[in-house]
C-alpha positions as CSV (number, residue, x, y, z in Angstrom):
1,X,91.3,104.7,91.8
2,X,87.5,103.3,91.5
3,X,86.0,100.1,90.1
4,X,82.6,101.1,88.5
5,X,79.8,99.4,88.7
6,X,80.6,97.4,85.2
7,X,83.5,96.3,86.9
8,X,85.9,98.8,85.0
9,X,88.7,100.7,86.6
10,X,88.3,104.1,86.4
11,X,90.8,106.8,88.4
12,X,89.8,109.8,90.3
13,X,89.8,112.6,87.8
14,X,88.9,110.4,85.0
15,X,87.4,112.8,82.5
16,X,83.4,111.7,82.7
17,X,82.1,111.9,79.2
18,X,78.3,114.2,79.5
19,X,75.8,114.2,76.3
20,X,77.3,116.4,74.2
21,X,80.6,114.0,73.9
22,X,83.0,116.4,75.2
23,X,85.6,115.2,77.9
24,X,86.0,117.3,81.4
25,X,88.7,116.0,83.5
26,X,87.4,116.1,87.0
27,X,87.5,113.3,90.0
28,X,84.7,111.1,90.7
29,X,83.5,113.2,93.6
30,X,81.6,115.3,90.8
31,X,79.5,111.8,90.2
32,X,78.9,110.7,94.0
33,X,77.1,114.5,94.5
34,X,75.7,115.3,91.6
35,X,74.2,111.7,92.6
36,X,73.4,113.4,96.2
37,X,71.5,116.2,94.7
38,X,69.5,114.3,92.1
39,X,68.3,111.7,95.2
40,X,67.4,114.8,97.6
41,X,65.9,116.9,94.8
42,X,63.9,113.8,93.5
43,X,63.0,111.4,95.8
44,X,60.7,111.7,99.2
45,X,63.1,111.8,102.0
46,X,62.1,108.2,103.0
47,X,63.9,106.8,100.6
48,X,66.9,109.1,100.8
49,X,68.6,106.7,102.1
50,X,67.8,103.2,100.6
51,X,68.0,104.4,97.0
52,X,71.1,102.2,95.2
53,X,70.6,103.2,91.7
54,X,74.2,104.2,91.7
55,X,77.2,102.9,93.5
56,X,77.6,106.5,95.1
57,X,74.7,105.8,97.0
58,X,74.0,108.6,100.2
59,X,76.5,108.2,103.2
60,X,76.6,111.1,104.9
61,X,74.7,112.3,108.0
62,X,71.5,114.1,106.9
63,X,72.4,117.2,107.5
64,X,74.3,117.2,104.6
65,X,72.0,115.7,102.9
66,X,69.2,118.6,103.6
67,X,72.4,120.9,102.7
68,X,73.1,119.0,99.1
69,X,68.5,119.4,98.9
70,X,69.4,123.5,99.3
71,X,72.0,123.1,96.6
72,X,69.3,121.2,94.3
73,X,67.1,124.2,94.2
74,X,69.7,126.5,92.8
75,X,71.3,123.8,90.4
76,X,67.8,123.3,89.0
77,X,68.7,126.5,87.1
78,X,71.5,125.3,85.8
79,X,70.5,122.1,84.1
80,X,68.0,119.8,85.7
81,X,69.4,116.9,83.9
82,X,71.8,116.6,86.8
83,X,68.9,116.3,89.4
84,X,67.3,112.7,87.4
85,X,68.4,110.1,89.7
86,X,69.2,107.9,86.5
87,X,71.4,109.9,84.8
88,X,74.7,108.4,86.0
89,X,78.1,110.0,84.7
90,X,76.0,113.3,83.9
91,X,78.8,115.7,83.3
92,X,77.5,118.9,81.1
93,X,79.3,121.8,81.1
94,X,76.5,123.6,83.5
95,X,76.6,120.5,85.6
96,X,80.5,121.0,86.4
97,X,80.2,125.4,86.7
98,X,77.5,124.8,89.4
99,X,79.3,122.5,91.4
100,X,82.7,124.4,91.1
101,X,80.8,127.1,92.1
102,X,79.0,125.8,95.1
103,X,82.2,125.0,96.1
104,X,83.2,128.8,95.8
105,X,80.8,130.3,97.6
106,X,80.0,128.0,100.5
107,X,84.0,128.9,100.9
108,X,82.4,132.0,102.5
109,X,82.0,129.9,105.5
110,X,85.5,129.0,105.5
111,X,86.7,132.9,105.5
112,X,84.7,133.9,108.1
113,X,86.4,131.2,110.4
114,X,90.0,132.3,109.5
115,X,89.0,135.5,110.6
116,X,87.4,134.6,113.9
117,X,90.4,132.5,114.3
118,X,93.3,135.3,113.4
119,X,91.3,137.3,115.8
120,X,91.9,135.2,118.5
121,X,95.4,134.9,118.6
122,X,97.5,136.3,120.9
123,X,99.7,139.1,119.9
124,X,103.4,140.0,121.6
125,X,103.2,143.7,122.7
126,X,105.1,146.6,120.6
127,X,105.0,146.9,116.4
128,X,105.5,144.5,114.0
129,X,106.1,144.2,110.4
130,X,102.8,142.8,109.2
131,X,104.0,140.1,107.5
132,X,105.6,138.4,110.0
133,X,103.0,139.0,112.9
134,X,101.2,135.9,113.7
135,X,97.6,136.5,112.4
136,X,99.0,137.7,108.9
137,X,101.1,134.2,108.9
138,X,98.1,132.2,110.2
139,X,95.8,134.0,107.5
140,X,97.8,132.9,105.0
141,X,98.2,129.4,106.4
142,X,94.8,128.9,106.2
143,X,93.8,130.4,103.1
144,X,96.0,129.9,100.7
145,X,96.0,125.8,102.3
146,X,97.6,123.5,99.6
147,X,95.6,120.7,100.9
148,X,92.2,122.6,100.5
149,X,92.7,124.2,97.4
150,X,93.8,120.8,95.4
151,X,90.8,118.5,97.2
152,X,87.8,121.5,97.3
153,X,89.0,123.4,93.7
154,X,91.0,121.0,91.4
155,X,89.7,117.3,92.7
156,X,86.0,118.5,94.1
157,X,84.8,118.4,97.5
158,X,83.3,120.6,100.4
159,X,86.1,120.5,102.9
160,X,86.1,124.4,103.2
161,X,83.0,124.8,104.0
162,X,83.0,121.5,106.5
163,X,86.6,122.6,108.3
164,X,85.1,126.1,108.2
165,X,82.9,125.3,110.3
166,X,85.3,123.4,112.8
167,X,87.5,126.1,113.0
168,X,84.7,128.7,113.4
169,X,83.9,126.3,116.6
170,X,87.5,126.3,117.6
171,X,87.5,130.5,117.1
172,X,84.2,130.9,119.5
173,X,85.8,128.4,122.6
174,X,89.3,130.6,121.5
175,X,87.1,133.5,122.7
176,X,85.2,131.7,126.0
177,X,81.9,131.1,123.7
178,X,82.1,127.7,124.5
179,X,78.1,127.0,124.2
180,X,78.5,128.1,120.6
181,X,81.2,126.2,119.9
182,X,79.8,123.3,121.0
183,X,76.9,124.0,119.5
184,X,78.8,124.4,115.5
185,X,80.8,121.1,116.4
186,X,77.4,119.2,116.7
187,X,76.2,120.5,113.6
188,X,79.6,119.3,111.7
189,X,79.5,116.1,113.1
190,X,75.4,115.4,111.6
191,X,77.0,117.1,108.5
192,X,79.8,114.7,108.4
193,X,80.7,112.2,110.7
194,X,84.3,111.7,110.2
195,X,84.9,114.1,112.6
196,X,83.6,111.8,115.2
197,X,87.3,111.1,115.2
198,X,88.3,114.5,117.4
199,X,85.2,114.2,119.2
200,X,86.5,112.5,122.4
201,X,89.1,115.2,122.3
202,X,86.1,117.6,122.1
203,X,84.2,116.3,125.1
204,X,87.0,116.0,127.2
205,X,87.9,120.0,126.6
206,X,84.6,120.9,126.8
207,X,84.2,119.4,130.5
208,X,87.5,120.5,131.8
209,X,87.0,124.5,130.8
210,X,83.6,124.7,130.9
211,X,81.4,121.9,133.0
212,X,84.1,122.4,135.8
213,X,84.5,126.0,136.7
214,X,88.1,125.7,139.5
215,X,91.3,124.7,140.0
216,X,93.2,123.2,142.8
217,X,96.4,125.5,143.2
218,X,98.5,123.3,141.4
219,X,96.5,123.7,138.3
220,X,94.4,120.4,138.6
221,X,90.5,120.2,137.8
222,X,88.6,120.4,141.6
223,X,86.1,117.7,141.0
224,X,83.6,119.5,143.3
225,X,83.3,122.5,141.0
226,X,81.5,119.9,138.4
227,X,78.5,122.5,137.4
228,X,75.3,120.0,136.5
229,X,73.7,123.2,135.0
230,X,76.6,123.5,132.3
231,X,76.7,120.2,131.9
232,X,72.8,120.1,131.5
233,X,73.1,122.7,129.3
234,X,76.1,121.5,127.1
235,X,74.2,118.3,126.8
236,X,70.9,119.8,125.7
237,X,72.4,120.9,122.9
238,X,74.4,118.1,121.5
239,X,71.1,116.3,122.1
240,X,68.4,119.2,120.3
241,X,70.9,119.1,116.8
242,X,71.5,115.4,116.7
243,X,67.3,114.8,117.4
244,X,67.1,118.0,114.7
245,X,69.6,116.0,112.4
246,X,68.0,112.0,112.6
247,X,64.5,112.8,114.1
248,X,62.6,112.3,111.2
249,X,64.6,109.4,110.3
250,X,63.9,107.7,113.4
251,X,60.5,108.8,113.2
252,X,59.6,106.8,110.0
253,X,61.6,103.9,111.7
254,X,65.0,104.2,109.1
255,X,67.5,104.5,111.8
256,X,69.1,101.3,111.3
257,X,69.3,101.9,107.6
258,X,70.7,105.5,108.0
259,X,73.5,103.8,110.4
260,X,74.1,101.5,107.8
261,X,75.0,104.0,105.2
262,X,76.8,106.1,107.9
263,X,79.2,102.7,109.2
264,X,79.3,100.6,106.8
265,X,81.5,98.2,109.0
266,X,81.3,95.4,106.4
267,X,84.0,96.8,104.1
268,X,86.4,96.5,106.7
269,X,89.1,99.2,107.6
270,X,91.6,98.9,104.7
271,X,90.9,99.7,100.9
272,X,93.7,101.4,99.5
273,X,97.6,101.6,99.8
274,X,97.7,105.2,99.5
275,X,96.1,106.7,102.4
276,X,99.0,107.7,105.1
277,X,98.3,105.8,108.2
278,X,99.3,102.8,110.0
279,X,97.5,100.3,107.8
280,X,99.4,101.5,105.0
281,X,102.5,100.4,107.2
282,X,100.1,97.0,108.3
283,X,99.4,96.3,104.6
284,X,103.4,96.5,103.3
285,X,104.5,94.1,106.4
286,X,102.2,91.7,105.3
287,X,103.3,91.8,101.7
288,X,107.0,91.5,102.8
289,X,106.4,88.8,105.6
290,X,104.5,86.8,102.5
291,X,107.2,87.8,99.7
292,X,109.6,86.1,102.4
293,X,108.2,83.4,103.6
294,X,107.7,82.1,100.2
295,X,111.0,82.3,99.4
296,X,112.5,81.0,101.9
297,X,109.8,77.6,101.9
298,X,108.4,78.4,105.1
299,X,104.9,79.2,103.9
300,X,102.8,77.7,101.0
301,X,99.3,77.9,99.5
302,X,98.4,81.7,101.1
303,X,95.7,83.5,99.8
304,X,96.2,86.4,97.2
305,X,96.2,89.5,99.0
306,X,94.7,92.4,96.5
307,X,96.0,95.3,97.8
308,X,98.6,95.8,95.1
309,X,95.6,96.4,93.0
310,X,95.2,99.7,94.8
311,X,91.4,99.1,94.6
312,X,88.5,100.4,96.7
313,X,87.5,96.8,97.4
314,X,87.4,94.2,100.4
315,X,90.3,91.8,100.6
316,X,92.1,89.5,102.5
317,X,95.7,89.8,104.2
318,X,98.2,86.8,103.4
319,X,100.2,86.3,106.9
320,X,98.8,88.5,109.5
321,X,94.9,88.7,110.1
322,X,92.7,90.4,108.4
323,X,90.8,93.1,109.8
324,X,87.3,91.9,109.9
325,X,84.4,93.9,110.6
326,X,84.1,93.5,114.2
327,X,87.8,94.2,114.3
328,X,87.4,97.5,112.1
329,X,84.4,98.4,114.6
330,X,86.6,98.2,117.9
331,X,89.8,100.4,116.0
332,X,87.8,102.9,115.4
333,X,86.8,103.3,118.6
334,X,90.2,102.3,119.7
335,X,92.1,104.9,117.9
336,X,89.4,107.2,117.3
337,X,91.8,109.8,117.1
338,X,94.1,108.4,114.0
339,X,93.5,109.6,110.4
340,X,92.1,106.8,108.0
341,X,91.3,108.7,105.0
342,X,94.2,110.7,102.5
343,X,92.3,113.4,102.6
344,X,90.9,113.4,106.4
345,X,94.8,114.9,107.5
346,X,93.3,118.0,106.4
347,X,91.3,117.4,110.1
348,X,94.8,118.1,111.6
349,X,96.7,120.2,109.8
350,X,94.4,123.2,109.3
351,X,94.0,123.3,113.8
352,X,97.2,122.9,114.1
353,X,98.0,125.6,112.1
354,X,96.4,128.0,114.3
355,X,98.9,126.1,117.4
356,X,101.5,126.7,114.9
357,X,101.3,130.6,115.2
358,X,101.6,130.3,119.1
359,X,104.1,128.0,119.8
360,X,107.8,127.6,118.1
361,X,107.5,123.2,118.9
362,X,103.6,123.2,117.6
363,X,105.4,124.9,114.9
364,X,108.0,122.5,113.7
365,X,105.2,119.8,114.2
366,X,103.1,121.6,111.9
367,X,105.7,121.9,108.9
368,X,106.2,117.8,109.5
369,X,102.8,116.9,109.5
370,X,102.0,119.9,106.7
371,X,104.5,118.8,104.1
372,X,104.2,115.0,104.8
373,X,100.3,115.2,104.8
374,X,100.1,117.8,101.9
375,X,102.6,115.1,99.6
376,X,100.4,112.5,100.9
377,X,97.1,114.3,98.7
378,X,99.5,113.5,95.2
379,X,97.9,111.1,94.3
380,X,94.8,113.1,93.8
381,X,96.0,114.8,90.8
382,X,97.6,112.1,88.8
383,X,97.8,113.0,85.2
384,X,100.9,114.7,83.4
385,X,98.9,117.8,82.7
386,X,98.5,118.7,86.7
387,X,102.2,117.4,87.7
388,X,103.2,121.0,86.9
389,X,100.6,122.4,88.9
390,X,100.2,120.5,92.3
391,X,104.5,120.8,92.2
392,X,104.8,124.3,91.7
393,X,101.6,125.0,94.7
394,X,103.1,122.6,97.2
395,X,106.8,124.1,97.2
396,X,105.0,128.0,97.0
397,X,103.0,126.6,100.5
398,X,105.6,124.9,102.0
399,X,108.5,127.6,100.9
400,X,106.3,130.5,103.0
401,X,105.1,127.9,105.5
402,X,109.0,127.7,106.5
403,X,110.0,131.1,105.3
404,X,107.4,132.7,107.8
405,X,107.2,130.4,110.7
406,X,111.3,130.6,110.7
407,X,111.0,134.5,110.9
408,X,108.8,134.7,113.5
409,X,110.1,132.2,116.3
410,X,113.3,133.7,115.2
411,X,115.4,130.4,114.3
412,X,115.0,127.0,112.8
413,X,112.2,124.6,113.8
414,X,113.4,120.9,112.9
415,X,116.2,119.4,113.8
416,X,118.1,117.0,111.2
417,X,116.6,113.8,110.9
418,X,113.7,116.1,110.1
419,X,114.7,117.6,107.6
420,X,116.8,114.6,106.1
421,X,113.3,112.9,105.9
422,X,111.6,115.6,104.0
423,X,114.2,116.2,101.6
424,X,113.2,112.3,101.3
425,X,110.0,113.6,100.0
426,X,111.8,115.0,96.6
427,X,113.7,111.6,96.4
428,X,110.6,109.5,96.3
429,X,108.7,111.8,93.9
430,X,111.8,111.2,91.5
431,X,111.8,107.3,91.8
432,X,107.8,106.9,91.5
433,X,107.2,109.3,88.8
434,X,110.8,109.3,86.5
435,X,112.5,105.9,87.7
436,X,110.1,103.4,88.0
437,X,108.0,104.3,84.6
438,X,111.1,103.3,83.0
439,X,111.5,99.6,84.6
440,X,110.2,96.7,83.4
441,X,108.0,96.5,86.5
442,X,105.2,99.2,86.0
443,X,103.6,97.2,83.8
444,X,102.9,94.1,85.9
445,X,102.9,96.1,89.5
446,X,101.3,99.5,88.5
447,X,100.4,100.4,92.2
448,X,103.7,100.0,93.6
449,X,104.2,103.5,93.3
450,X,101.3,104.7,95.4
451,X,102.6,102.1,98.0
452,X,105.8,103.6,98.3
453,X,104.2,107.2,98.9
454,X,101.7,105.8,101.3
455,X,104.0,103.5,103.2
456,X,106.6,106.8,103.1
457,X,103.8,109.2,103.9
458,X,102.7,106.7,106.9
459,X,106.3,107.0,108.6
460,X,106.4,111.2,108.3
461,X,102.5,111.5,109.5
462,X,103.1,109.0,112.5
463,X,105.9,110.9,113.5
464,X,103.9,113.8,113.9
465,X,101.6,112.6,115.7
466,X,103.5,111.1,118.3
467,X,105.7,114.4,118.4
468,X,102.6,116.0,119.0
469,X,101.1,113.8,121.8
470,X,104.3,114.0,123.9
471,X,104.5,117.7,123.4
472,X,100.8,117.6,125.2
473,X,102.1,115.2,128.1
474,X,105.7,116.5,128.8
475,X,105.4,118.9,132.5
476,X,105.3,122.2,131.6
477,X,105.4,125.2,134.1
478,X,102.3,126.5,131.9
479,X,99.4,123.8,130.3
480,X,99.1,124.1,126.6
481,X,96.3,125.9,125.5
482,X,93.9,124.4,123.1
């Protein structure tokens, strides 16, 4: 859900009305970058990033925003209407085909990286039937992705093209190219900088199998072998994109601005119920501790919390503190490595499906995280119309996801608390969308629905990720590979 700038509601994937009256059903995304290519198509690039005409105003690094200018020169051709900076909500038919198909063929991108990464995997001597051999499976993992095919084709973004480009990186350290991989990683974090979020975990793999070059026998890093010229080097070119990427901005003095756009701190760290992390879970036990605590006398005149509005809005917690934007500044870099955004799981589930291949624990991590995370995306796709759809492509995913990844480690991958909590998944999807429309509630407490997906979401996704993180730090006779 949105609040426009008249201060109505209006859902992702409300149809946007263009000039010639007609309705086309598409999410909001279509707004905030058709915005993006009038204001790099139109405006000098000094005011790239103060211009506010719209809400959607430019927050991305600016190398997406020289990549939405490329995009202007071809949607020119389309309909220039879409590049005037003042024509919010334009939604013409030629307007929506260019942007479902930029999205379509900077998926090129994407393609290319599955097929570096399939490449890369290692293969068990002797024949196989193709379909179950491990770069067949991980092909199809990738490319037919639930995630990315309801977020990039039916809501709108460029996620293929962006985690293309991460797992293109991944492919080339996969196959010792580490300069290039580092290289492509700096380039997708000055096209988008939520992926700040694995950079630690970036650096730290980059110094251990490249800027040191031996071992101690027992497999630890010799701190001697620290190479300054590969680190010299590595550095250089983290530095050369990222000067590339801001240099002109910081040349005409707009750094502080850009930052601005890029953190914008003030907003604080939680907005909505339905994203699948731990605020979710923070947001819920201060509505319950409230709920309670007013019932039972022990707390009076609190401030109204807003969440249950399921708003992208600031707001204040009732009982425990509010996360304030000093306090969203030092999570972040805190727990740099936890997913804020619904549809930033796609940041985890698309590597780890290339673990998944490799290793029968990665996996059964991967099917949690996959179906949990993929469930999590719902919410996207929200009217009755597309309930047929996004059901019928997440139980095709998930069914060969299973199907495959059983066949070829030979056996079963989660145990039964697992399982009891996916099979949770149908439960909840029953209550939220059959149940509760029925009960008196939905009218007064329309949100509590997302809540319960989010807060349900929260538990499956957490789970994951701690599965995953003692998988890395339990002693192994042989180190993980990443």
């Amino acid at each position: 859900m949105e609040v426009n700038s008249n201060g109505s509601i209006e859902p992702c994937g409300t149809p946007l009305t263009h000039s010639s009256g007609s309705n086309w059903v598409h999410s909001t995304d279509f707004e905030v970058h058709r915005n993006w290519l009038a204001i790099t198509h139109s405006l000098p690039v000094s005011k790239w990033y103060h211009e506010s005409t719209s809400e959607w105003t430019l927050d991305y690094p600016p190398l997406f925003a020289w990549f939405e200018y490329g995009l202007s020169h071809v949607a020119q051709h389309f309909d220039k209407k879409m590049l005037v900076v003042q024509n919010l909500g334009y939604a013409s038919p030629a307007t929506v085909l260019f942007q479902r198909l930029s999205v379509i063929a900077t998926d090129v991108v994407f393609i290319y990286a599955v097929r570096e990464c399939c490449r890369s995997v290692r293969e068990e001597k002797g024949s196989k039937d193709l379909l179950v051999r491990p770069y067949f499976i991980l092909a199809a993992l990738l490319l037919w992705n639930y995630g990315l095919l309801i977020v990039d084709h039916i809501h709108f973004q460029y996620n293929g093209f962006l985690c293309g480009i991460l797992l293109l990186s991944v492919a080339r350290h996969l196959q010792g190219r580490h300069l290039e991989g580092a290289f492509l990683f700096a380039v997708l974090l000055n096209l988008k900088h939520i992926y700040l979020y694995i950079a630690p975990a970036y650096g730290i793999f980059l110094l251990r199998s490249y800027c040191f070059t031996k071992d101690n026998t027992d497999g630890s890093v010799r701190w001697s072998s620290l190479s300054l010229v590969r680190l010299i080097a590595l550095g250089s070119i983290v530095i050369s994109v990222c000067a590339l990427s801001f240099g002109p901005f910081i040349a005409m003095g707009q750094l502080p601005q850009v930052l601005s756009r890029l953190f914008p701190f003030k907003r604080g760290l939680c907005h909505a119920y339905w994203a699948p992390n731990i605020w979710a879970l923070y947001n819920v036990v201060d509505k319950a501790l409230s709920v309670l605590g007013l019932r039972l006398k022990l707390l009076a005149n609190l401030p109204k919390a807003s969440m249950t509005g399921g708003l992208v809005q600031e707001f204040q917690h009732s009982v425990l503190p509010s996360v304030s934007p000093s306090a969203t500044l030092i999570c972040t870099l805190v727990s740099i490595l936890k997913i804020l955004f619904p549809k930033a799981i796609l940041m985890a589930i698309l590597p780890l499906s290339v673990l998944a291949v490799e290793s029968r624990e990665d996996a059964g991590i991967f099917l949690m995280l996959a179906t949990t995370g993929h469930y999590s995306l719902f919410p996207l796709l929200f009217t009755a119309t597309e309930m047929p759809t996004k059901v019928l492509l997440i139980l095709l995913f998930t069914l060969y996801s299973f199907t495959s990844l059983k066949k070829l480690f030979r056996g079963f991958l989660l145990n039964t608390l697992e399982v009891t909590y996916l099979l949770g998944l149908i439960a909840v999807e029953i209550i939220c969308e059959v149940v509760y429309p029925l009960l008196p509630w939905k009218q007064t407490l329309p949100f509590v629905t997302l809540l319960a997906k989010s807060v349900y979401c929260s538990l499956g996704v957490s789970y994951s990720f701690i599965r995953l993180y003692l998988s890395i730090l339990r002693p192994t006779d042989k180190p993980k590979e990443l």
